[in-house]
N, C-alpha and C positions, 0 to 999 in steps of 0.2 A: 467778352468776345461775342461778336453777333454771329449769327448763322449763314452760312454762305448760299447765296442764294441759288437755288438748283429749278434747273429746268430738266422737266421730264423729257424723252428723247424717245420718241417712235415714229413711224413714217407716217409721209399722210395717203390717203387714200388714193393718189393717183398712180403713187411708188408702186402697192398693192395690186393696183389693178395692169400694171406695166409689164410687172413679174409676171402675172396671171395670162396674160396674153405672151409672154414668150414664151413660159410652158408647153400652153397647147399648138405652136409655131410647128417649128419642126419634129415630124413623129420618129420614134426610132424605129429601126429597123429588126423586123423581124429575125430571130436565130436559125443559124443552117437548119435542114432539113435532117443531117444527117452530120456526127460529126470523124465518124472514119474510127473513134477509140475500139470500138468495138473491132474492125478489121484489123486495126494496129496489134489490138490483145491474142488473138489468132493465129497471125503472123507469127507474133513472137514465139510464140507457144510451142509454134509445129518447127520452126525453124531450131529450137533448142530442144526439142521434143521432150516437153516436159508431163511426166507422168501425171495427170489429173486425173478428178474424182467427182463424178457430176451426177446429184441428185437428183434424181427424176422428181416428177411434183407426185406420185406414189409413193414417197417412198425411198427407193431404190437405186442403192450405190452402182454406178459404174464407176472402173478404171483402167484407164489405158491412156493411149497416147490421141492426140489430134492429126489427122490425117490430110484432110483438106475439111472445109466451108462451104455453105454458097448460102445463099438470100435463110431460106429455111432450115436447113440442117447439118449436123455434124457428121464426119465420118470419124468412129472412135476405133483404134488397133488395141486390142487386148492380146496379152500373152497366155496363152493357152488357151484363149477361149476365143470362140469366133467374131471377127469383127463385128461391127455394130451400125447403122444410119440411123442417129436420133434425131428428130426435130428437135427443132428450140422451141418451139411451144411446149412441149411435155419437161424442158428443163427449170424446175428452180430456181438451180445453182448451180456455181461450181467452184472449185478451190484445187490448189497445186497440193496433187498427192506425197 
């Protein structure tokens, strides 16, 4: 039996360099600036009023409910203790109590 004759198979350099220029073609487009999850998570929160638990970056448990937002800070309702206005800077975290 003879060996079948094979031909190596790669492109030639003009293929290469075809590709390479429609890469750098059209750029994509940068991601929103902003993409609303965070308003969405909020919403939901204060609308079910769901008792949360928000770590300060000391440290320190809060819990109550979500009252309203805005750009900077929370307003948190505790039960038995007097409400709260926390930045979000000073927040960690937070998780459903």
């Amino acid at each position: 039996m003879e060996p079948a004759n094979r031909k190596l198979i790669r492109p030639s350099l003009n293929e290469i360099k075809d590709q390479r220029n429609r890469k750098d073609g059209p750029k994509k487009s940068s991601p929103p600036d902003q993409t609303n999850a965070e308003n969405f998570y909020y919403l939901k929160q204060m609308q079910s009023k769901t008792p949360m638990a928000i770590v300060l970056k000391d440290g320190e448990t809060l819990k109550g409910v979500i009252e309203w937002y805005d750009k900077g800070c929370l307003k948190v309702n505790r039960e038995g203790e007097p409400n709260l206005l926390v930045f979000k800077s000073n927040i960690k975290y937070m998780y459903k109590a």
